[in-house]
C-alpha positions as CSV (number, residue, x, y, z in Angstrom):
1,X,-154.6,-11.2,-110.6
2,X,-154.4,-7.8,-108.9
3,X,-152.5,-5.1,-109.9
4,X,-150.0,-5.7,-107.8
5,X,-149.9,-9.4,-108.2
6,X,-149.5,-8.6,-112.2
7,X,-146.7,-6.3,-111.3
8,X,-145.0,-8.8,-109.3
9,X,-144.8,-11.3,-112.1
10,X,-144.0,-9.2,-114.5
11,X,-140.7,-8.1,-112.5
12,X,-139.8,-11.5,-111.7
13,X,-140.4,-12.6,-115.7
14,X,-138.2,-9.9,-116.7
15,X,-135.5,-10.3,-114.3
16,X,-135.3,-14.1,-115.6
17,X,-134.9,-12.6,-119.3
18,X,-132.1,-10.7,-118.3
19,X,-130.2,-13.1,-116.5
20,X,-126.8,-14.8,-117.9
21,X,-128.2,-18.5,-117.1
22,X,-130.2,-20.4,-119.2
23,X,-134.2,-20.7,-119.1
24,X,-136.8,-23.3,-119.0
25,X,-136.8,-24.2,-122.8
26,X,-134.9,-27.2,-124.2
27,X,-133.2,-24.4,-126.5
28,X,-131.9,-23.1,-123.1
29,X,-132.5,-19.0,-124.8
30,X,-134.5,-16.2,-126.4
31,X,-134.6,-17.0,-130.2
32,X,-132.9,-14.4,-131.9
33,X,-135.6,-13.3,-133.7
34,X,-138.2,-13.0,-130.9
35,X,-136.2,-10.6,-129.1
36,X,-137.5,-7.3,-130.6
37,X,-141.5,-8.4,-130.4
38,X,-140.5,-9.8,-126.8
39,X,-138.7,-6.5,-125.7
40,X,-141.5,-4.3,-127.7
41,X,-144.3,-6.0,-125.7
42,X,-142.7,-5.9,-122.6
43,X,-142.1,-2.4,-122.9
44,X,-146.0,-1.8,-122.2
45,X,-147.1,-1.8,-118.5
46,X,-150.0,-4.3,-118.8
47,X,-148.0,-6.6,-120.9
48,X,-145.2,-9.3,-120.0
49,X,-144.1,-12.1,-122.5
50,X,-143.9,-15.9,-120.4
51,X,-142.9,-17.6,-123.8
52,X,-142.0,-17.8,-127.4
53,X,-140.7,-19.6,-130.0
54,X,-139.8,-17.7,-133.9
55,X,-140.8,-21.0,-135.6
56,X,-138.4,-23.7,-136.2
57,X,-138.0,-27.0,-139.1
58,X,-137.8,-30.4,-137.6
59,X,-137.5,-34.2,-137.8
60,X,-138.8,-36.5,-135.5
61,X,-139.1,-40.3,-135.1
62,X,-142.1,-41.4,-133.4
63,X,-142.1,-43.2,-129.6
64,X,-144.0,-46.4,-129.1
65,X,-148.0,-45.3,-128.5
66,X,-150.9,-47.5,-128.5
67,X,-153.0,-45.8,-131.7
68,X,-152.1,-46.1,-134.9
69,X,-152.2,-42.8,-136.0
70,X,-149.6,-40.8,-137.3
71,X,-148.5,-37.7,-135.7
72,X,-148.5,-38.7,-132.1
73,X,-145.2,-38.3,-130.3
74,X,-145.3,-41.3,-127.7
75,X,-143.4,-42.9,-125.5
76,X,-139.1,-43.0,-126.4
77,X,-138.9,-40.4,-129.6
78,X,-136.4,-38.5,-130.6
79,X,-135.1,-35.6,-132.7
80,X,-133.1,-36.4,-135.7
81,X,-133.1,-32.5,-136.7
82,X,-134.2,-29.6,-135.3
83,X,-133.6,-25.8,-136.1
84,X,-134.9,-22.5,-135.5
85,X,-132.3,-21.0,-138.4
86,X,-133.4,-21.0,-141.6
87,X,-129.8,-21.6,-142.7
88,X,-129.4,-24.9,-141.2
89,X,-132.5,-26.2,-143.2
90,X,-130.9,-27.8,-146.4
91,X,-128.4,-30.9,-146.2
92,X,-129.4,-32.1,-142.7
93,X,-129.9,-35.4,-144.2
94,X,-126.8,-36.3,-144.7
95,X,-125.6,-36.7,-141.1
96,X,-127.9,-39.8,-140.9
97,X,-128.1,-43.3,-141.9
98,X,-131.3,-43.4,-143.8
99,X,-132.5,-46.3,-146.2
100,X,-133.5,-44.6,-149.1
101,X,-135.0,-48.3,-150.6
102,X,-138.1,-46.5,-151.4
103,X,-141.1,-48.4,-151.3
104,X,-145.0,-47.7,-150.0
105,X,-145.5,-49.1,-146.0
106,X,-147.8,-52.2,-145.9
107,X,-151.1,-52.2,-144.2
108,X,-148.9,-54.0,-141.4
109,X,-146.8,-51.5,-140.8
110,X,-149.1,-48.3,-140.1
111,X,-148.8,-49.3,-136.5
112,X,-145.3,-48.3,-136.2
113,X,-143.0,-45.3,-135.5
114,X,-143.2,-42.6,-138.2
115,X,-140.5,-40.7,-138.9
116,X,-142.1,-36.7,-139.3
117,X,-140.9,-33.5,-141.0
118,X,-142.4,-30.4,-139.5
119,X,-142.8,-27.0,-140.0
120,X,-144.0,-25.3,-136.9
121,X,-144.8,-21.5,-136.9
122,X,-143.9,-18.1,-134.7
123,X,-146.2,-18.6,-131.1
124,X,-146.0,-16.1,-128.3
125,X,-148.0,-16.4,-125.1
126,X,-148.2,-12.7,-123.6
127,X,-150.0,-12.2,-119.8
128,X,-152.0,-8.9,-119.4
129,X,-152.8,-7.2,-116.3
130,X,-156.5,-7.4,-117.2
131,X,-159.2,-8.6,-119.8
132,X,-159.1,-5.2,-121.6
133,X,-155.3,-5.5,-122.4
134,X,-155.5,-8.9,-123.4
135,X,-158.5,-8.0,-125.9
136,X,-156.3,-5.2,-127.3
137,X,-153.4,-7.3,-128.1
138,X,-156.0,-10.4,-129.6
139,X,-157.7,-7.6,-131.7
140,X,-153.8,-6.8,-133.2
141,X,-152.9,-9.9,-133.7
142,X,-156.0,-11.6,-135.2
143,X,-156.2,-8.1,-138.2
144,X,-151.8,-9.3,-138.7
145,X,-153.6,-12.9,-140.0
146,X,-153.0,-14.4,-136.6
147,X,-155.9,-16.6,-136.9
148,X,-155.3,-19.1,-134.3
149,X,-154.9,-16.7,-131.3
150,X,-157.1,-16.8,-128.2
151,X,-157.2,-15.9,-124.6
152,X,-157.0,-18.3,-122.1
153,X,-156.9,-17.9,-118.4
154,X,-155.9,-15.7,-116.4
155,X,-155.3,-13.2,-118.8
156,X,-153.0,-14.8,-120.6
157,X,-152.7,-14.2,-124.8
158,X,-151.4,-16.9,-127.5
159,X,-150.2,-15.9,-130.2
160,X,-150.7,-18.3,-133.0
161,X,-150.8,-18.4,-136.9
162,X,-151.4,-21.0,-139.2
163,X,-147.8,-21.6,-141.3
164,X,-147.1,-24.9,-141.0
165,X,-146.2,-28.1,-142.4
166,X,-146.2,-32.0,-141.3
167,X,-145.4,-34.6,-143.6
168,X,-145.0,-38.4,-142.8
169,X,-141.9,-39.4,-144.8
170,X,-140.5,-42.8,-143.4
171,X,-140.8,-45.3,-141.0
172,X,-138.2,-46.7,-138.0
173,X,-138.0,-50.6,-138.7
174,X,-137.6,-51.6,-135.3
175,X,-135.6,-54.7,-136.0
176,X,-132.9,-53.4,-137.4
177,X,-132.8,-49.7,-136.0
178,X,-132.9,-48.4,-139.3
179,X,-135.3,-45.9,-140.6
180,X,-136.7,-46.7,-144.0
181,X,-137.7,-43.8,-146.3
182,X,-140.6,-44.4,-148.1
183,X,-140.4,-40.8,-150.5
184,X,-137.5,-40.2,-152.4
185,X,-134.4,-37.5,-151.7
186,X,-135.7,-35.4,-154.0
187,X,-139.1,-35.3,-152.8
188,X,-136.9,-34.4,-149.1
189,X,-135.7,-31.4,-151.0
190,X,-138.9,-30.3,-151.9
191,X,-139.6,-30.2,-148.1
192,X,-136.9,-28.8,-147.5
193,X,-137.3,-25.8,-150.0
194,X,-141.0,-25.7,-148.7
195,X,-140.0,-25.5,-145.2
196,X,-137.7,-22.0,-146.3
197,X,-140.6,-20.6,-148.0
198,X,-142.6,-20.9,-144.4
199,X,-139.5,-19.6,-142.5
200,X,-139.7,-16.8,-144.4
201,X,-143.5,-16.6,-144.7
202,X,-143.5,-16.5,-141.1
203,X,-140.8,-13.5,-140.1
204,X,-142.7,-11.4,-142.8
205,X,-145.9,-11.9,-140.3
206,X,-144.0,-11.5,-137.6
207,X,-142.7,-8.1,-138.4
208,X,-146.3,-7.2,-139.3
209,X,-147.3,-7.8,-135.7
210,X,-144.7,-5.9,-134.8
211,X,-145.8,-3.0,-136.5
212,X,-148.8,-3.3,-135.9
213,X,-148.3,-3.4,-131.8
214,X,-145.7,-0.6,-131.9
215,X,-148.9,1.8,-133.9
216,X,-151.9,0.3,-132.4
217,X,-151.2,-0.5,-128.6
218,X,-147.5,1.2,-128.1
219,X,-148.3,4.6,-129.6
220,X,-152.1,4.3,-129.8
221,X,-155.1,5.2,-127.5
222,X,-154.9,3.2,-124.2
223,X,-159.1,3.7,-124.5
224,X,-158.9,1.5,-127.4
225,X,-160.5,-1.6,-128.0
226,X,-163.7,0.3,-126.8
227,X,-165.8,-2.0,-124.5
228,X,-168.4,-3.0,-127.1
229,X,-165.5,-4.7,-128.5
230,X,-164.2,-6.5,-125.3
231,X,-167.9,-7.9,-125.0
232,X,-167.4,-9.7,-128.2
233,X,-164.0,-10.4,-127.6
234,X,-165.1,-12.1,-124.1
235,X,-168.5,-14.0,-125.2
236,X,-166.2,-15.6,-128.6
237,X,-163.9,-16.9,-125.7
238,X,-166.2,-18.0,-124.1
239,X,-168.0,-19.8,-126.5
240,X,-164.8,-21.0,-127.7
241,X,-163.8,-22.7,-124.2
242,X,-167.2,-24.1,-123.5
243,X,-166.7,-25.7,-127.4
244,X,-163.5,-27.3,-125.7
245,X,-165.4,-28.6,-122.7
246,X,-168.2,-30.4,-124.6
247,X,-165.1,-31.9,-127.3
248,X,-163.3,-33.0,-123.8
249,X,-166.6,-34.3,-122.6
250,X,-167.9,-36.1,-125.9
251,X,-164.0,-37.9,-125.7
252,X,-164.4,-38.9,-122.4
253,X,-167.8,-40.6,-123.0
254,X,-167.0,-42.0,-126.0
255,X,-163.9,-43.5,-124.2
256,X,-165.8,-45.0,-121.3
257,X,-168.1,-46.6,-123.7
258,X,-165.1,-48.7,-125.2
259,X,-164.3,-49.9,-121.9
């Protein structure tokens, strides 16, 4: 994208930010806790935040889907719980009818719709006006412990670290509507405590990025990273896409073979 182009977007990103209304996330906001990273990073002129999310606890019951994998979403889920607030973690249970008749799910019954708790981590995607600002800002992020970062097209920076947690822990019985536990309430507070210990896990890393941006790209040296360390920066991404390509192609071929 040229410079203009860049500059362009980024005025018509920011001027969506500001609004009163709404934006395109099921939340229908900022979270809270994104907003001084988001309104650091955006304060740079080769950097515009297009998305975020401060990490957040759920519950999900699986849709129909054809594997029998757990994990998948598929089609007609639904949320039983979900939270980006630490302080909405513990007692969520109560609000639903679960059948706490604990017992082990047959071999028969892998095939059906799990019911998940989740722990899913701090991810901001970031566009740059060019290659050497997105290198900068993966550079930062990767020293914070940001592991899982990468740049995709167009520029564009994710954000990623790995703090998570994704535990099976019962099953929808689909012929009475009722979702059978197959752990025990206690071992749901365990989860539950876990699940604080990553919320908080996760702001401490978030405010190390922060840091870390506001003293490295804010107030450092726009000359830094130098370009030996774009080079590496760009060859690992591309190494890392064309990895992607052959996975997509070995998936494909190993579908068709089924067929």
């Amino acid at each position: 994208m040229s410079q203009n182009g860049f500059d362009q977007k980024k005025k018509s990103i920011l001027s969506g930010i500001n609004s009163e209304g709404p934006d395109l996330s099921p939340k229908g906001d900022i979270d809270s806790l994104c907003i001084p990273i988001i309104d650091l990073i955006n304060s740079h002129k080769d950097m515009v935040t297009t998305s975020s999310c401060s990490g957040r606890v759920s519950v999900f019951v699986e849709g129909r889907k054809a594997g029998s994998k757990p994990g998948g979403k598929g089609d007609g889920g639904r949320w039983l719980f979900v939270s980006h607030d630490k302080e909405q973690v513990r007692g969520w249970r109560a609000a639903h009818d679960l059948d706490w008749d604990v017992a082990r799910p047959g071999d028969g019954e892998l095939a059906g719709r799990f019911m998940l708790y989740k722990f899913e981590p701090f991810i901001l995607h970031v566009k740059c006006r060019d290659f050497t600002a997105a290198a900068r800002l993966l550079r930062v992020a990767m020293a914070c412990g940001f592991r899982e970062s990468g740049i995709g097209s167009n520029n564009l920076v994710a954000v990623r670290i790995s703090i998570k947690l994704d535990a099976p822990i019962g099953r929808l019985d689909e012929t009475t509507g009722r979702i059978r536990m197959f752990v025990s309430p206690e071992y749901v507070d365990l989860l539950d405590e876990l699940a604080l210990g990553k919320f908080m896990e996760n702001e401490r890393k978030m405010q190390e990025l922060y840091k870390a941006i506001e003293d490295e790209i804010i107030h450092g040296s726009s000359e830094q990273p130098v370009q030996k360390d774009c080079d590496k920066l760009e060859r690992r991404e591309r190494k890392r896409r064309e990895g992607l390509e052959r996975q997509r192609q070995l998936r494909e071929a190993a579908e068709a073979d089924t067929l």
